[in-house]
C-alpha positions as CSV (number, residue, x, y, z in Angstrom):
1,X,0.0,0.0,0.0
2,X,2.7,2.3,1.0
3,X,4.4,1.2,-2.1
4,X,1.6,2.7,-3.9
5,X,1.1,5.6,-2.6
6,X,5.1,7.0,-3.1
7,X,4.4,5.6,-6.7
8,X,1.9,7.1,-7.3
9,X,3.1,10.1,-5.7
10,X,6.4,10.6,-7.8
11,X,4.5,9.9,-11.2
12,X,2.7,13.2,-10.3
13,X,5.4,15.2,-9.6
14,X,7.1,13.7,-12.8
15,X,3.9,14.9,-14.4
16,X,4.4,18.4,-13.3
17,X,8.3,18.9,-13.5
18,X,7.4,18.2,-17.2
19,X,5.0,20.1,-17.9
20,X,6.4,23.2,-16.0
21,X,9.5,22.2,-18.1
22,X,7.8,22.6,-21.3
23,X,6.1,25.5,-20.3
24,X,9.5,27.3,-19.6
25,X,10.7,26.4,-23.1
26,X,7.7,27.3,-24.9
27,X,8.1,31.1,-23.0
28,X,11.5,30.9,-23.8
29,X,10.9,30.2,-27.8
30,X,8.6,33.0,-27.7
31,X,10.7,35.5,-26.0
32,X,13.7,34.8,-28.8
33,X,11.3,35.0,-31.7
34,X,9.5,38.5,-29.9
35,X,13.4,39.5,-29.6
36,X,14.0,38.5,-33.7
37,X,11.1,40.6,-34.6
38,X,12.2,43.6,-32.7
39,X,15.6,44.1,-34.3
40,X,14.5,43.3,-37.7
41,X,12.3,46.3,-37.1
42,X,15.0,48.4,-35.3
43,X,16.9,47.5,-38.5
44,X,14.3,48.3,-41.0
45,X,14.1,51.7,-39.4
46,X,17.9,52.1,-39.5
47,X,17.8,51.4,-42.8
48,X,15.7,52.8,-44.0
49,X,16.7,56.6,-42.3
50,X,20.2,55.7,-43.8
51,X,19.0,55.6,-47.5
52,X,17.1,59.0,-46.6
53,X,19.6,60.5,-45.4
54,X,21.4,59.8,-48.1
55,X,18.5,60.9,-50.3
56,X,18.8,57.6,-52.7
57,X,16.1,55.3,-52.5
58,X,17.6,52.4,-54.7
59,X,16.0,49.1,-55.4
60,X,18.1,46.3,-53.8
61,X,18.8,43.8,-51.3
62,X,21.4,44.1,-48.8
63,X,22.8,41.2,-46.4
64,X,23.6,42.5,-42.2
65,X,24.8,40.5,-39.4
66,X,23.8,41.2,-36.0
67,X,23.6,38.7,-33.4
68,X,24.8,35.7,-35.1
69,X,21.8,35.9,-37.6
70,X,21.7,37.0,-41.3
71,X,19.0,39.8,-41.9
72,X,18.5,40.5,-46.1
73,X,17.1,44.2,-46.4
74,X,15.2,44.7,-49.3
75,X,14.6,48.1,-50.6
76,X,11.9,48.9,-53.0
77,X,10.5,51.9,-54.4
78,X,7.2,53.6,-56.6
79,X,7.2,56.8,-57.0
80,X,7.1,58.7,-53.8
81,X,6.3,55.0,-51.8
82,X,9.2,53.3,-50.0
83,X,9.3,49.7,-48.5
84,X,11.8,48.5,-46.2
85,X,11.7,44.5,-45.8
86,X,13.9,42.7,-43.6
87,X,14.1,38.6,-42.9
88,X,16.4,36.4,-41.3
C-alpha cells in the first residue's frame, strides 16, 4: 500500500516537473522569436533613415549581421512610396 502511494506520488510530480519544463521552453521560444522581430524592425528603421539620409532610395537587397543571424534588407521603391523589408 505504501508502495503505492510513493508511486503514485512521484509519477505526479514527474507529471508536473514536465510540464512546467515545457512551459519554460515554450516562454523561452517565444521571448527569442518577440526579440528576432524587434531588431529586424530596429533594423528596418535604420535602414531605411540611412537611404534618406542619403537621399537615394535604390532598389536592392542588402545582407547585415547582427547577433549571429543574417537579416537581407530589401529596398523597393514607386514613385514617392518606399518599402523597407527585412528577414532572417
Amino acid at each position: 500500500m505504501v508502495l503505492v502511494t510513493v508511486l503514485m506520488i512521484v509519477i505526479v510530480m514527474m507529471i508536473l516537473s514536465v510540464s512546467i519544463l515545457s512551459q519554460h521552453m515554450t516562454q523561452s521560444n517565444s521571448s527569442r522569436a518577440q526579440v528576432d522581430q524587434i531588431q529586424a524592425d530596429q533594423l528596418a528603421k535604420g535602414i531605411f533613415w540611412n537611404t534618406y539620409s542619403m537621399g537615394t532610395f535604390t532598389n536592392g537587397t542588402t545582407p547585415l549581421s547582427a547577433n549571429n543571424k543574417t537579416y537581407n534588407s530589401t529596398v523597393t521603391t514607386q514613385g514617392s512610396l518606399t518599402n523597407v523589408q527585412i528577414s532572417y
